[in-house]
CHARMM-style PDB file with segment names, atoms N, HN, CA, C and O in Angstrom:
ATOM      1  N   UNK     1      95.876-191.928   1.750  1.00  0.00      PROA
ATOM      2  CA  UNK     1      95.936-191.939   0.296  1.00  0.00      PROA
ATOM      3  C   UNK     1      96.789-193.095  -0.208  1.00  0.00      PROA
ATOM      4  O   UNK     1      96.704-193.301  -1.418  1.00  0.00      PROA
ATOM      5  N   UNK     2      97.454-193.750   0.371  1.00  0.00      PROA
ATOM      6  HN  UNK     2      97.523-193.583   1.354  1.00  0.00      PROA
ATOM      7  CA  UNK     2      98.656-194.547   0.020  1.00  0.00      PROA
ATOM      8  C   UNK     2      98.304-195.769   0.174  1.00  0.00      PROA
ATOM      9  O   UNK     2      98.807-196.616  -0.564  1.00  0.00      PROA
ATOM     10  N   UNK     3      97.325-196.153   1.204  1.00  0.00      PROA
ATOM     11  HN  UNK     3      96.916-195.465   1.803  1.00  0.00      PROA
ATOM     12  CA  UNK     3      96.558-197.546   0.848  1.00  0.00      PROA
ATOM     13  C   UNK     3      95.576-197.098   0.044  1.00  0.00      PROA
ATOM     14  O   UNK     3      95.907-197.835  -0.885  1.00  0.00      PROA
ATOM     15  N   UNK     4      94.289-196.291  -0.558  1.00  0.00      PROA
ATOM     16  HN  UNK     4      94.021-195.693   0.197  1.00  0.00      PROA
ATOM     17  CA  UNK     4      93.643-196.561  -1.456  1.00  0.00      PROA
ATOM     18  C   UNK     4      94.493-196.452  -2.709  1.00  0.00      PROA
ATOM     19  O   UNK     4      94.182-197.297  -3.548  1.00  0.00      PROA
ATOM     20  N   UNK     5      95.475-195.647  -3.063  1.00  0.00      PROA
ATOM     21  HN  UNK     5      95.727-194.960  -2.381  1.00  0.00      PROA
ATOM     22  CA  UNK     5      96.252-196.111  -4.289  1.00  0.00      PROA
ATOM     23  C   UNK     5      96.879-197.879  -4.147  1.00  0.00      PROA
ATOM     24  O   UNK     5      96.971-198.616  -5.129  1.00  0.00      PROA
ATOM     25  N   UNK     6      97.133-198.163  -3.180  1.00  0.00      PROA
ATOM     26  HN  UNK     6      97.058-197.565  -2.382  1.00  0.00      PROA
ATOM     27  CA  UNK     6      97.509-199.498  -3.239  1.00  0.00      PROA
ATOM     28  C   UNK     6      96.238-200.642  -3.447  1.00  0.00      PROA
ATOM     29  O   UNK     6      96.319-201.793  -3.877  1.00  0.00      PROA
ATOM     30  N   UNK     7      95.051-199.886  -2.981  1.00  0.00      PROA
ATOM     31  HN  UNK     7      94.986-198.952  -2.632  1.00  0.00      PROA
ATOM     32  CA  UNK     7      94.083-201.340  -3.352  1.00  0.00      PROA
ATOM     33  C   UNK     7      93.817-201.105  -4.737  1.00  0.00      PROA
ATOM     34  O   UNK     7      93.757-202.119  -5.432  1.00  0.00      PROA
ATOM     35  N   UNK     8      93.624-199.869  -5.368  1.00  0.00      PROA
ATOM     36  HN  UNK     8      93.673-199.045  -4.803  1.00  0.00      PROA
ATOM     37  CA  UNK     8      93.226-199.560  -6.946  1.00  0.00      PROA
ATOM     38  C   UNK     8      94.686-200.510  -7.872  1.00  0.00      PROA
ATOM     39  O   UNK     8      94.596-201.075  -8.962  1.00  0.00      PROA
ATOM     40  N   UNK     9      95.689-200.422  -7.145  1.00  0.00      PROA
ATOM     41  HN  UNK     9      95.763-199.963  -6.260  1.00  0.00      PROA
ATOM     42  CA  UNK     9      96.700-200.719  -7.799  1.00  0.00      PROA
ATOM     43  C   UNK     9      96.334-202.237  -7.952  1.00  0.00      PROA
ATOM     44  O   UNK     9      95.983-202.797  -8.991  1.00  0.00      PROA
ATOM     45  N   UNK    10      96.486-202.785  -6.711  1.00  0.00      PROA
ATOM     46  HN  UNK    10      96.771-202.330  -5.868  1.00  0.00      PROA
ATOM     47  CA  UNK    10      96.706-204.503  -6.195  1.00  0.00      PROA
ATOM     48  C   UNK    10      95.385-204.927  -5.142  1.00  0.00      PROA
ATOM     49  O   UNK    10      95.641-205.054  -3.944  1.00  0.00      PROA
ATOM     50  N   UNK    11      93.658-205.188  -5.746  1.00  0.00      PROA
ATOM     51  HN  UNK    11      93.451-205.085  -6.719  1.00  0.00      PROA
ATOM     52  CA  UNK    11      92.735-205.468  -5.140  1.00  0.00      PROA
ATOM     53  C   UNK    11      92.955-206.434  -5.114  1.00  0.00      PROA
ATOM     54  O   UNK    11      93.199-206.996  -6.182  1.00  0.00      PROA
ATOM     55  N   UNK    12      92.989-207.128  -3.948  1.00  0.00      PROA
ATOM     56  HN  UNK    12      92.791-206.671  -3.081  1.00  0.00      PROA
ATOM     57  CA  UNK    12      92.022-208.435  -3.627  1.00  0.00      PROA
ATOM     58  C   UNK    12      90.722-208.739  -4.233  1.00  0.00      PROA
ATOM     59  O   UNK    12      90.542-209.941  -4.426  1.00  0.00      PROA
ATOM     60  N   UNK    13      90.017-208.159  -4.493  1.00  0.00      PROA
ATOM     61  HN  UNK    13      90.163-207.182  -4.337  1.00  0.00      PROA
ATOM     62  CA  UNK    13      88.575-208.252  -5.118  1.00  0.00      PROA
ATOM     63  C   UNK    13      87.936-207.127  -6.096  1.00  0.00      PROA
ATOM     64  O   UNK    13      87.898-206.078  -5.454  1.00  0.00      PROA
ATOM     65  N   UNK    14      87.423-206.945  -7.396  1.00  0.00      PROA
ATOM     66  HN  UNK    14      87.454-207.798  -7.917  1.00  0.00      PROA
ATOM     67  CA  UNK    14      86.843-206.337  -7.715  1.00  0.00      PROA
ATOM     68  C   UNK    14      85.668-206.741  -8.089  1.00  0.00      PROA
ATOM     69  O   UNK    14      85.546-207.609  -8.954  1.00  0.00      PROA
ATOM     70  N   UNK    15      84.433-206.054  -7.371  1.00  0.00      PROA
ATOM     71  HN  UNK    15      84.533-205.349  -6.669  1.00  0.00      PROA
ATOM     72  CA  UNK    15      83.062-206.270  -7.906  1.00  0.00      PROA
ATOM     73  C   UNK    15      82.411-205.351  -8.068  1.00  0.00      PROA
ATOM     74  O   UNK    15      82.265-204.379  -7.327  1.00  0.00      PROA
ATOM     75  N   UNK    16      81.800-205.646  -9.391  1.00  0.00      PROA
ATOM     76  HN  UNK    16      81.919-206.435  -9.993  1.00  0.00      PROA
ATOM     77  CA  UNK    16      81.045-204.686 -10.488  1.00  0.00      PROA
ATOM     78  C   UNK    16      79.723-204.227  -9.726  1.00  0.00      PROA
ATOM     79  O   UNK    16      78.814-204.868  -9.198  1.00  0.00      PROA
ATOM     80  N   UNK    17      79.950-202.997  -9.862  1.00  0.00      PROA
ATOM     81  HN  UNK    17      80.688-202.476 -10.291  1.00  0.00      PROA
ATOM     82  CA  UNK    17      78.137-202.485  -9.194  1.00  0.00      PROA
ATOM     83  C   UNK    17      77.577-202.308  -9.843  1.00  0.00      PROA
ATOM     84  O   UNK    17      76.465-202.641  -9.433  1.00  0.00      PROA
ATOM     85  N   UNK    18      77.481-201.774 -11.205  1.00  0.00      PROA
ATOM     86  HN  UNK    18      78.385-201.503 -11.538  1.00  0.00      PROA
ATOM     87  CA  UNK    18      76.907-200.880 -12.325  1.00  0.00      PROA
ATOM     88  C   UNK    18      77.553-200.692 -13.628  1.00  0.00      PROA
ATOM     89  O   UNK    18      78.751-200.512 -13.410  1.00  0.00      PROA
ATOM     90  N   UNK    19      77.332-200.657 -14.735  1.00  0.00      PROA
ATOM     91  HN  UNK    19      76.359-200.803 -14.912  1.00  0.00      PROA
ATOM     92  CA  UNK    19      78.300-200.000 -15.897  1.00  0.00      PROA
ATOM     93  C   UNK    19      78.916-198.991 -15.704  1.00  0.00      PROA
ATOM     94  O   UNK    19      78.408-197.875 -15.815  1.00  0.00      PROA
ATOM     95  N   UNK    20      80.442-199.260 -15.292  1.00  0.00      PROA
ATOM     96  HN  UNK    20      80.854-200.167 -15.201  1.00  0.00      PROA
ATOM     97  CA  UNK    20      80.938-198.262 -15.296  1.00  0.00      PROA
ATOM     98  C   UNK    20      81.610-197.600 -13.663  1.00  0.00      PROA
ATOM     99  O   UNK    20      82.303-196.687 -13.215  1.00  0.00      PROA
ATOM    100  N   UNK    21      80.864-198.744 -13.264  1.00  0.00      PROA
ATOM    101  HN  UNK    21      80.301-199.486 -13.628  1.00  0.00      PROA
ATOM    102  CA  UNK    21      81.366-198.566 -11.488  1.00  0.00      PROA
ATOM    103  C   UNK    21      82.324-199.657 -10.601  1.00  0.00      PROA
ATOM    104  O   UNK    21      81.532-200.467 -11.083  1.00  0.00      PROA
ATOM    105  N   UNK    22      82.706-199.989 -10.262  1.00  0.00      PROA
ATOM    106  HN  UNK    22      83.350-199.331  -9.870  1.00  0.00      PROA
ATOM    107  CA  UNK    22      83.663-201.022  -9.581  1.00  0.00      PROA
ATOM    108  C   UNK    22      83.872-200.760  -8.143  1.00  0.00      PROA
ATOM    109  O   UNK    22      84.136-199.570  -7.970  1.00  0.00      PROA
ATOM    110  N   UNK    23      83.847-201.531  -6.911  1.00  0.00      PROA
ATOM    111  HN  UNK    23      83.633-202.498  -7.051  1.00  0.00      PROA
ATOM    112  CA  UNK    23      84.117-201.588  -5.829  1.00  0.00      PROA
ATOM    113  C   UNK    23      85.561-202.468  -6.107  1.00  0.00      PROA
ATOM    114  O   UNK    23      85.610-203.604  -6.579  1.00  0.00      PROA
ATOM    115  N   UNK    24      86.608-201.707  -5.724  1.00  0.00      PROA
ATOM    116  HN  UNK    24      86.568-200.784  -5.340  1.00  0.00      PROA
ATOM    117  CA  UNK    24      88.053-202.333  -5.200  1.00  0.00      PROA
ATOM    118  C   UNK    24      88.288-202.688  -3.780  1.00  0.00      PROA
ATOM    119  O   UNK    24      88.455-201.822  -2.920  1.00  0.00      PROA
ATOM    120  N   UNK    25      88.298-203.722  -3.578  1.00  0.00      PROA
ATOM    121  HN  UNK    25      88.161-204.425  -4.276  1.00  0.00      PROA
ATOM    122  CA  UNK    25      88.857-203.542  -1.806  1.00  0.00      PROA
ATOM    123  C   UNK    25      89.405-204.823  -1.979  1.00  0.00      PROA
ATOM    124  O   UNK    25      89.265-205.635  -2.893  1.00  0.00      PROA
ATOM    125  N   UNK    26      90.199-204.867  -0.702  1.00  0.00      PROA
ATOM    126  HN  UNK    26      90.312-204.207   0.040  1.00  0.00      PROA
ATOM    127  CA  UNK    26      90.779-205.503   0.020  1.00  0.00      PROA
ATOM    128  C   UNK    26      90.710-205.381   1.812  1.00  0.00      PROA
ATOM    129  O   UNK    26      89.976-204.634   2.459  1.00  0.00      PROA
ATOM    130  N   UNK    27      91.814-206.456   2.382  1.00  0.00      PROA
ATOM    131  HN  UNK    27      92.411-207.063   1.856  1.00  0.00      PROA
ATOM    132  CA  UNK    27      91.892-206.270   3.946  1.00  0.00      PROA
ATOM    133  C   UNK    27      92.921-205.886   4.105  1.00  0.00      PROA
ATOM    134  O   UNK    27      93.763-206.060   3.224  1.00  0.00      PROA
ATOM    135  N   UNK    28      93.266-205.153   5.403  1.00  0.00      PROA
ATOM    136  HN  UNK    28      92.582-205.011   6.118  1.00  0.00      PROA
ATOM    137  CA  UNK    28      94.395-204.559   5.529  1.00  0.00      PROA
ATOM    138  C   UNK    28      94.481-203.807   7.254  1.00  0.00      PROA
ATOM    139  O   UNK    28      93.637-203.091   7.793  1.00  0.00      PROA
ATOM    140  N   UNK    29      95.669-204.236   7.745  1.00  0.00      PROA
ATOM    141  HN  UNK    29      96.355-204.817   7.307  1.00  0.00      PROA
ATOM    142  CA  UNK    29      95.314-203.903   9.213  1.00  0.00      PROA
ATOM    143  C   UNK    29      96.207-202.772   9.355  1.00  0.00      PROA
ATOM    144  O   UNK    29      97.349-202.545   8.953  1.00  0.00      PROA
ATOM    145  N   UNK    30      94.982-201.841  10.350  1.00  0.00      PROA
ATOM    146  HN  UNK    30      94.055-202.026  10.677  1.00  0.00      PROA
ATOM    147  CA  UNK    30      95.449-200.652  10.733  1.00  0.00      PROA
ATOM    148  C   UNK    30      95.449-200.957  12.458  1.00  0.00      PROA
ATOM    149  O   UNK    30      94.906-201.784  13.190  1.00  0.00      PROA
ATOM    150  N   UNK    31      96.037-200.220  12.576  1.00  0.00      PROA
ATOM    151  HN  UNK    31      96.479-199.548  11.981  1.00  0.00      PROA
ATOM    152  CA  UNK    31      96.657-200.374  14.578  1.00  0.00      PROA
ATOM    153  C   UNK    31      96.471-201.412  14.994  1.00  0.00      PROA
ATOM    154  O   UNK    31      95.722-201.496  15.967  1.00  0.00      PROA
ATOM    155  N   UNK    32      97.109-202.707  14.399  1.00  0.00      PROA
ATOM    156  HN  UNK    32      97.717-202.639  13.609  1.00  0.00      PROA
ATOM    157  CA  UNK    32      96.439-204.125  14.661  1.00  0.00      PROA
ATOM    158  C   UNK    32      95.213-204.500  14.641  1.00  0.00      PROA
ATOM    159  O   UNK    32      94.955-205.453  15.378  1.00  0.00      PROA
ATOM    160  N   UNK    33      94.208-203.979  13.922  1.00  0.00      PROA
ATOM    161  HN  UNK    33      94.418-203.205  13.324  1.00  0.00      PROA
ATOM    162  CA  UNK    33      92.979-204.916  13.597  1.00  0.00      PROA
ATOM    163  C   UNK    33      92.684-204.727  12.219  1.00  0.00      PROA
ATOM    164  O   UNK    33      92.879-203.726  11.530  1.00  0.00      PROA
ATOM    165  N   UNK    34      92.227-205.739  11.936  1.00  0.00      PROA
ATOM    166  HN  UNK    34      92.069-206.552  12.496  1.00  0.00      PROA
ATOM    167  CA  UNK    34      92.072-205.735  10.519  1.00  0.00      PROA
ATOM    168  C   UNK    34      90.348-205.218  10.060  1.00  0.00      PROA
ATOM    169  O   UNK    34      89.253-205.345  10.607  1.00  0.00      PROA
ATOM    170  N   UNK    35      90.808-204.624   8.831  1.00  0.00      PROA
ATOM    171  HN  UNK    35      91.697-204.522   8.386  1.00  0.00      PROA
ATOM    172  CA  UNK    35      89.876-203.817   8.011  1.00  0.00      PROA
ATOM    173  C   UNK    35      89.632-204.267   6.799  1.00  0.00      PROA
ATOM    174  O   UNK    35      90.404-205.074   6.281  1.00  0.00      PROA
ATOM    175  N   UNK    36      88.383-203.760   6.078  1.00  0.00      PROA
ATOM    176  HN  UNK    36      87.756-203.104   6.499  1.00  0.00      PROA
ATOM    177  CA  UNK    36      88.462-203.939   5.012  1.00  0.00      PROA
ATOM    178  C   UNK    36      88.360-202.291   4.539  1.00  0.00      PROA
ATOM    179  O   UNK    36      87.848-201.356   5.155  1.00  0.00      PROA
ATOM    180  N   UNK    37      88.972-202.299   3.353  1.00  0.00      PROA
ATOM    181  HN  UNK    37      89.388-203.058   2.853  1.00  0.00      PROA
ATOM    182  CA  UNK    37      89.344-201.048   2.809  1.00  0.00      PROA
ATOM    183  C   UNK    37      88.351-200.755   1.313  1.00  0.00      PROA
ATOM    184  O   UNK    37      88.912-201.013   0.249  1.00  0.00      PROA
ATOM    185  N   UNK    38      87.372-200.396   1.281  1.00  0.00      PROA
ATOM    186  HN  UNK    38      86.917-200.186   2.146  1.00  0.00      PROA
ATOM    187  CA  UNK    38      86.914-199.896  -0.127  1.00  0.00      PROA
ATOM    188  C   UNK    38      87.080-198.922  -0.384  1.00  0.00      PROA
ATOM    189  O   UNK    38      87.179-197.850   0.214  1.00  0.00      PROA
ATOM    190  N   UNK    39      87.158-199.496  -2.058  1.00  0.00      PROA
ATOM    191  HN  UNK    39      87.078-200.366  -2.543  1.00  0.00      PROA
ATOM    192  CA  UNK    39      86.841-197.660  -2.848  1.00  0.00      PROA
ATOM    193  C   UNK    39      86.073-198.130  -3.965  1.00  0.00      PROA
ATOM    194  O   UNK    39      86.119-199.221  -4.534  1.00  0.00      PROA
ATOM    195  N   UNK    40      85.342-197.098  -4.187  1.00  0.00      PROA
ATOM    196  HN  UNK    40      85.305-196.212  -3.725  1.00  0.00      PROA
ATOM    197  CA  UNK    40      84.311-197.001  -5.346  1.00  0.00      PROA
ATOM    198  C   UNK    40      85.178-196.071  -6.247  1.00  0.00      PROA
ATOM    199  O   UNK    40      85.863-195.084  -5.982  1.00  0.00      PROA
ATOM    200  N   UNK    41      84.855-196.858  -7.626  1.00  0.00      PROA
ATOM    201  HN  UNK    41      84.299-197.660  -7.842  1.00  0.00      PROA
ATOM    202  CA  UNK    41      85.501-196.162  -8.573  1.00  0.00      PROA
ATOM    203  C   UNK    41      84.942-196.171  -9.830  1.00  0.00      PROA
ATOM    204  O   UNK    41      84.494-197.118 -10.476  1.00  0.00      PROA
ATOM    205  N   UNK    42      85.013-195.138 -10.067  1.00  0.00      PROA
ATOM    206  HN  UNK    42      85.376-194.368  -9.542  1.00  0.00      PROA
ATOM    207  CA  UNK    42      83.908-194.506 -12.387  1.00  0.00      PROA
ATOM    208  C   UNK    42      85.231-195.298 -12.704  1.00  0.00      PROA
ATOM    209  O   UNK    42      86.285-195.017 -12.134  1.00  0.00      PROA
ATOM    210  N   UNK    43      85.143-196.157 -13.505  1.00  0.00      PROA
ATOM    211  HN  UNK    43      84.287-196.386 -13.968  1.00  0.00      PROA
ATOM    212  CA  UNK    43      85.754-196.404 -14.924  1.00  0.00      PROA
ATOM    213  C   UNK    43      85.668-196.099 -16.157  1.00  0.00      PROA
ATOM    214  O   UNK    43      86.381-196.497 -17.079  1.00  0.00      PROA
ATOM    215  N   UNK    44      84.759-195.360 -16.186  1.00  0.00      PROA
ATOM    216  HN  UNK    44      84.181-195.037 -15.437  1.00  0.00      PROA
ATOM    217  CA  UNK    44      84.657-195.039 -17.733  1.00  0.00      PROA
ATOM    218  C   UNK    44      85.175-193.757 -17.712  1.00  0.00      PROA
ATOM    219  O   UNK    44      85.044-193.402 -18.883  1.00  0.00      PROA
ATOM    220  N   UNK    45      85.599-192.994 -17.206  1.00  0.00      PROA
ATOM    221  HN  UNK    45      85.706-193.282 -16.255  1.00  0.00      PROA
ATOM    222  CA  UNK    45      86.051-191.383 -17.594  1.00  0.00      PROA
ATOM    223  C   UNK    45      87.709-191.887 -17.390  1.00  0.00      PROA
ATOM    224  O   UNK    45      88.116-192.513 -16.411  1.00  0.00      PROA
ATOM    225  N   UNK    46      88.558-191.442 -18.585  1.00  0.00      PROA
ATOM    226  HN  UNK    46      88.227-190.933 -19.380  1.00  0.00      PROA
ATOM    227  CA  UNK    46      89.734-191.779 -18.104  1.00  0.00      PROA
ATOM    228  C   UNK    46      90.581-190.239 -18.030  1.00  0.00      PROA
ATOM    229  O   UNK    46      90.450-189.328 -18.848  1.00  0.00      PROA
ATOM    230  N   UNK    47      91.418-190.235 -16.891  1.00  0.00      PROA
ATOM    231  HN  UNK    47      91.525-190.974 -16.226  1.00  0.00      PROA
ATOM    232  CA  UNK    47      91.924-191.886 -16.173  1.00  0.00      PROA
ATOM    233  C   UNK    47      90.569-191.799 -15.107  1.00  0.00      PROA
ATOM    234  O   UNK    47      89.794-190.864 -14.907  1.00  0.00      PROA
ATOM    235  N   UNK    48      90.630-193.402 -14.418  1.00  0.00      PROA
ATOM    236  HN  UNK    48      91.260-194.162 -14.581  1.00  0.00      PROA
ATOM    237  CA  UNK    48      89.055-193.426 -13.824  1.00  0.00      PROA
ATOM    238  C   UNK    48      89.119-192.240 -12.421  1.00  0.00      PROA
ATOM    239  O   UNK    48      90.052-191.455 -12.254  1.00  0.00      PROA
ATOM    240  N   UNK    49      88.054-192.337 -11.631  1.00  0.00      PROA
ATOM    241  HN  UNK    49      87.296-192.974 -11.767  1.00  0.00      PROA
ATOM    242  CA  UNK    49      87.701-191.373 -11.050  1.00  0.00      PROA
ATOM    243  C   UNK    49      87.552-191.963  -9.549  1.00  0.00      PROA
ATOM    244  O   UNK    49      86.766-192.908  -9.491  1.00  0.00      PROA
ATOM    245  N   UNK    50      88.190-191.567  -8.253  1.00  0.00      PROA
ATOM    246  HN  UNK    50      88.829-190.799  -8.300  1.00  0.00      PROA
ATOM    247  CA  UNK    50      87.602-192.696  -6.797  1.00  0.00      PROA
ATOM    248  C   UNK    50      86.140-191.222  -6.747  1.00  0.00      PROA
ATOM    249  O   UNK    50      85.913-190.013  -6.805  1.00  0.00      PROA
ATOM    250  N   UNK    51      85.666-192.354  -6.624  1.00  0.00      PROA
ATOM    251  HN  UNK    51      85.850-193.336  -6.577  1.00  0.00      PROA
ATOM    252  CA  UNK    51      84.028-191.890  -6.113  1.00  0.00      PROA
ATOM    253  C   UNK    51      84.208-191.419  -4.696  1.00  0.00      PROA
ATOM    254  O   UNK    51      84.085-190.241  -4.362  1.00  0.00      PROA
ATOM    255  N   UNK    52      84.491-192.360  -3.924  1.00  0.00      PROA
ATOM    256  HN  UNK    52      84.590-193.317  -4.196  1.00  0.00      PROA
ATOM    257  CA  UNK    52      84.693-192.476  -2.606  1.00  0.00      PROA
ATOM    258  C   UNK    52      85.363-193.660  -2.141  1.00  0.00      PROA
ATOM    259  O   UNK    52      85.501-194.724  -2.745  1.00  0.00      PROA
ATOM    260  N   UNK    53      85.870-193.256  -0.677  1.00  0.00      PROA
ATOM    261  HN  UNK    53      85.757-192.392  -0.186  1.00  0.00      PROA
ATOM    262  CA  UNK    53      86.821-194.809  -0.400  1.00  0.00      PROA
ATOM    263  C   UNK    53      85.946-194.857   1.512  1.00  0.00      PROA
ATOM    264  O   UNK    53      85.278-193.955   2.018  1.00  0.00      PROA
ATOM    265  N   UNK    54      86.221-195.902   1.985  1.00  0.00      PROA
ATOM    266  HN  UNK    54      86.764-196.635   1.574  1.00  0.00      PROA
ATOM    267  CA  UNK    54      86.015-196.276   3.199  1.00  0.00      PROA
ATOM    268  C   UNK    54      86.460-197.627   4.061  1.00  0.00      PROA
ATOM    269  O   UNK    54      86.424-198.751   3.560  1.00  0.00      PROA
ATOM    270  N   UNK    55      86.820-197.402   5.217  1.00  0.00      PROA
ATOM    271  HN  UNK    55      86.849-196.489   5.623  1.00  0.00      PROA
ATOM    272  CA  UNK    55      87.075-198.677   5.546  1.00  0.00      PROA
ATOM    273  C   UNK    55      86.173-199.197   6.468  1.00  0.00      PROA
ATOM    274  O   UNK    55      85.393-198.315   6.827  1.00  0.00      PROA
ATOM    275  N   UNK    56      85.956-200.306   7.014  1.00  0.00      PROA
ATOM    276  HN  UNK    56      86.590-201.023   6.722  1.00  0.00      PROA
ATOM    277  CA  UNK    56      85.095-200.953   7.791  1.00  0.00      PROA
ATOM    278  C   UNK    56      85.873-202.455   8.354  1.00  0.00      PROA
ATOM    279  O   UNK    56      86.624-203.264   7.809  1.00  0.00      PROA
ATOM    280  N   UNK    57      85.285-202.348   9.672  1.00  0.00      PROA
ATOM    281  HN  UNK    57      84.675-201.691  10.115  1.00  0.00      PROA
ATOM    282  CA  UNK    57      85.415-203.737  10.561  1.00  0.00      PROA
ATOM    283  C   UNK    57      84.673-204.692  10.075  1.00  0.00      PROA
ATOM    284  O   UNK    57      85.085-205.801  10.413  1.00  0.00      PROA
ATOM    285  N   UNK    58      83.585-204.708   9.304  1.00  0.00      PROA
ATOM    286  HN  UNK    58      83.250-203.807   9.029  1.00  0.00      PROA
ATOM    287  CA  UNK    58      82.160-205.864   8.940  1.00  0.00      PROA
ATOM    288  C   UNK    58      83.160-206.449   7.678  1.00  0.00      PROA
ATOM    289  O   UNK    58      82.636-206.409   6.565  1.00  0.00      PROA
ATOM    290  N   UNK    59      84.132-206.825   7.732  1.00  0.00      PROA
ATOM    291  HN  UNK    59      84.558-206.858   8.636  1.00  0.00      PROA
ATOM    292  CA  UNK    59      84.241-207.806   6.382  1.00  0.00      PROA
ATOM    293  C   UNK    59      83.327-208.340   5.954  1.00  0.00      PROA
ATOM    294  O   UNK    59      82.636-207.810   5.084  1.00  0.00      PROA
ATOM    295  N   UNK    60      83.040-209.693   6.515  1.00  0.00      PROA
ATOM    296  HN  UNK    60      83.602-210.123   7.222  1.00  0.00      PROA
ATOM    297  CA  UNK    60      82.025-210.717   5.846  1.00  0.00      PROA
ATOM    298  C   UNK    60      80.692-209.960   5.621  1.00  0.00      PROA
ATOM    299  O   UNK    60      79.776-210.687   5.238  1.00  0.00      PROA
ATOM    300  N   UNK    61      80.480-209.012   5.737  1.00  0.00      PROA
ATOM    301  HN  UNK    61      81.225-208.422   6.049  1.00  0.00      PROA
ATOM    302  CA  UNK    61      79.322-208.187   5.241  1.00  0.00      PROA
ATOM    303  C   UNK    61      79.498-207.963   4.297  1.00  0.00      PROA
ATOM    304  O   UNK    61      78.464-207.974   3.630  1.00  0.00      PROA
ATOM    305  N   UNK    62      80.772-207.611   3.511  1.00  0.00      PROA
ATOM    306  HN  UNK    62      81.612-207.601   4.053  1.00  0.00      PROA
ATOM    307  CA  UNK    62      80.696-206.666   2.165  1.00  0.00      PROA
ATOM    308  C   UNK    62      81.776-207.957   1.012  1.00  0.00      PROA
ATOM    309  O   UNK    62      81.697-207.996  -0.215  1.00  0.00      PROA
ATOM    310  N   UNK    63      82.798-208.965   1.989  1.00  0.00      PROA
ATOM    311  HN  UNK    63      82.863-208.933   2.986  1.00  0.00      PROA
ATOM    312  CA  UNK    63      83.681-209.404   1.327  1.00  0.00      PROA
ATOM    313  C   UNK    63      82.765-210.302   0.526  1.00  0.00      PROA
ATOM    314  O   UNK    63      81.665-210.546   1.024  1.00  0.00      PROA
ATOM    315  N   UNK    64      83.136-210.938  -0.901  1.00  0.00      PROA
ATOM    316  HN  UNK    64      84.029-210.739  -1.306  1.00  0.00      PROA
ATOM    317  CA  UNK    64      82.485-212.294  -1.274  1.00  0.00      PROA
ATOM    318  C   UNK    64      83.243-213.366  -1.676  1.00  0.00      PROA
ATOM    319  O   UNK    64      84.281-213.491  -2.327  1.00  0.00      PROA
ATOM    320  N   UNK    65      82.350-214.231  -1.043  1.00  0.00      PROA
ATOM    321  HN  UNK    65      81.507-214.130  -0.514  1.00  0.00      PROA
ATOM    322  CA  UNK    65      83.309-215.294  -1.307  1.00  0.00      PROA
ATOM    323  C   UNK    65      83.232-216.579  -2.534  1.00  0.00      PROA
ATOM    324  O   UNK    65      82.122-217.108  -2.584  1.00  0.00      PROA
ATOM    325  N   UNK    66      83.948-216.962  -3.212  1.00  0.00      PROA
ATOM    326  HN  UNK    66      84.850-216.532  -3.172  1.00  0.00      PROA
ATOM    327  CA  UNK    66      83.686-217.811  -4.283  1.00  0.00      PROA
ATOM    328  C   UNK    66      82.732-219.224  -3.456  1.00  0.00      PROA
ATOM    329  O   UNK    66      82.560-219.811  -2.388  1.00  0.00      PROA
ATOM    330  N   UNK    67      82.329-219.170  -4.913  1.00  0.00      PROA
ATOM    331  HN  UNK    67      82.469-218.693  -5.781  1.00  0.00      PROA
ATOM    332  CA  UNK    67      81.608-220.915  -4.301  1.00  0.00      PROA
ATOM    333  C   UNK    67      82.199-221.843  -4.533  1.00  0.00      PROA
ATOM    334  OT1 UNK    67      81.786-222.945  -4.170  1.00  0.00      PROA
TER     335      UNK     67
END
């Protein structure tokens, strides 16, 4: 619970899925390997709502990168 309050707090990235939806994540290493940490989150019901959170090894699958 204490890293998804920390990525909602301080994301590295937020990208919009939908009106009203937001993916927060960032990277963040657990037992020495690094992760990426999402959470899906409602913004429109306040205060907003985590949909769901997850982490994953596939960064460059989900991270984006500026051009």
């Amino acid at each position: 619970m204490a890293m998804v309050r920390r990525v909602m707090e301080q994301p590295e990235q937020i990208l919009h899925i939908r009106p009203g939806r937001v993916v927060a994540q960032s990277r963040c290493l657990i037992d020495g390997k690094e992760y990426l940490l999402r959470v899906f989150v409602d913004v429109d019901p306040e205060p907003a709502t985590v949909v769901t959170a997850y982490r994953t090894s596939k960064i460059l699958k989900s991270w984006r990168y500026e051009a």
